[in-house]
C-alpha positions as CSV (number, residue, x, y, z in Angstrom):
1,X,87.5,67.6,-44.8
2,X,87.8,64.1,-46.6
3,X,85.5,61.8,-46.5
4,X,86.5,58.1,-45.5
5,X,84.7,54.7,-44.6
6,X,85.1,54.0,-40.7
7,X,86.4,50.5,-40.1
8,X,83.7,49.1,-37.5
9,X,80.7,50.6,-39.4
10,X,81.7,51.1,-42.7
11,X,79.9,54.3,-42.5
12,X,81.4,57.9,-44.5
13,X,82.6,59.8,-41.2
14,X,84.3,63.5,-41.6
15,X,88.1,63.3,-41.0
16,X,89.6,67.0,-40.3
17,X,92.4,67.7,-42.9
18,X,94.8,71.1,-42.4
19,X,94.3,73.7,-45.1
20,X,97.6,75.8,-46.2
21,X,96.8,79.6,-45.3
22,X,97.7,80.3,-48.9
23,X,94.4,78.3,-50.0
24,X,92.2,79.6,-47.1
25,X,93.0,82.8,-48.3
26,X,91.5,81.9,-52.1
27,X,88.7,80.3,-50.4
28,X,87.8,83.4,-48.7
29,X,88.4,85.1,-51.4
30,X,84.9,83.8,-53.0
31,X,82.8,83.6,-49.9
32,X,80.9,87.1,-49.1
33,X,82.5,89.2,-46.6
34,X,79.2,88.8,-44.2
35,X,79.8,84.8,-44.5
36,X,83.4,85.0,-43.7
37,X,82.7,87.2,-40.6
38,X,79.6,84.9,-39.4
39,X,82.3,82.5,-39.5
40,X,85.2,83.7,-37.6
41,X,82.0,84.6,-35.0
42,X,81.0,81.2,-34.7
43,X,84.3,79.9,-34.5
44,X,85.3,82.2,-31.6
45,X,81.8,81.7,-29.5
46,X,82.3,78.1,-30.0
47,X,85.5,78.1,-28.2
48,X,84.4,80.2,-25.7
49,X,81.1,77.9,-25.0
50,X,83.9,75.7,-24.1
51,X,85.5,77.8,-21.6
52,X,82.4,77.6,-19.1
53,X,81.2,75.8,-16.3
54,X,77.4,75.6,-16.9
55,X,77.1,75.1,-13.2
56,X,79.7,77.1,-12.0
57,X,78.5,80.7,-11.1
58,X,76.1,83.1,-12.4
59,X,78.0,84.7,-14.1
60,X,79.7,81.2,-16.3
61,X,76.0,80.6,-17.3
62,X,75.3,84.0,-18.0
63,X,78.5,84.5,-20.4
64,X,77.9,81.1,-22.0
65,X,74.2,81.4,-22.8
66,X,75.4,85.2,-24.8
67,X,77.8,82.8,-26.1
68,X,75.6,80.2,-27.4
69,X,73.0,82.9,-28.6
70,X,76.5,84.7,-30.4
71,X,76.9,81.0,-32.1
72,X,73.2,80.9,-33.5
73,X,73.0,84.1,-34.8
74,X,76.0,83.6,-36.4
75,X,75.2,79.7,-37.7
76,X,72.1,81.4,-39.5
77,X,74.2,83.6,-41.4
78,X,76.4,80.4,-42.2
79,X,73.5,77.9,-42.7
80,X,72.1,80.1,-45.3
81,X,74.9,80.4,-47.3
82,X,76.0,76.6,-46.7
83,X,74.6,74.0,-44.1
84,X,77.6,72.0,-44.3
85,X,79.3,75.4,-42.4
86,X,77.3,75.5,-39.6
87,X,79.3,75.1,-36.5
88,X,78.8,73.5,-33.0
89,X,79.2,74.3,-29.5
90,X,82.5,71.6,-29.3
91,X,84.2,73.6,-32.4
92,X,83.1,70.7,-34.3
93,X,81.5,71.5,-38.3
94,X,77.7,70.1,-38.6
């Protein structure tokens, strides 16, 4: 992520930029396999949060609160190692 000054506040805001597989692999590479999976965990719950209707069914709020409990579990793994990696329920980093 780079960081760059928005242009109506002049505030720092986080702009998503694509890593090459090649270097997400040597990233990895020094992050401790229990980090790495918290991550992927997150990751995937966090899409899945996304997936359901809150007021939908029973069963929608049932598989999205396991969801959202599956995302912070995994975020305190990931919050531990790093704050910055936390994730949140739109996919977004914290």
């Amino acid at each position: 992520m780079s960081i760059i000054p928005s242009a109506s506040t002049g505030e720092p805001r986080m702009v998503p930029v694509p890593i090459p597989d090649r270097v997400a692999v040597l990233i990895g590479g020094c992050m401790p396999a229990h980090v790495l999976q918290a991550e992927i965990e997150a990751e995937y719950a966090a899409l899945e949060i996304g997936r359901f209707r809150p007021l939908s069914s029973d069963e929608d709020r049932q598989d999205r609160e396991d969801a959202l409990a599956r995302m912070a579990r995994a975020n305190k793994v990931l919050a531990a190692y790093n704050p910055r990696l936390i994730v949140k329920a739109g996919g977004h980093r914290g």
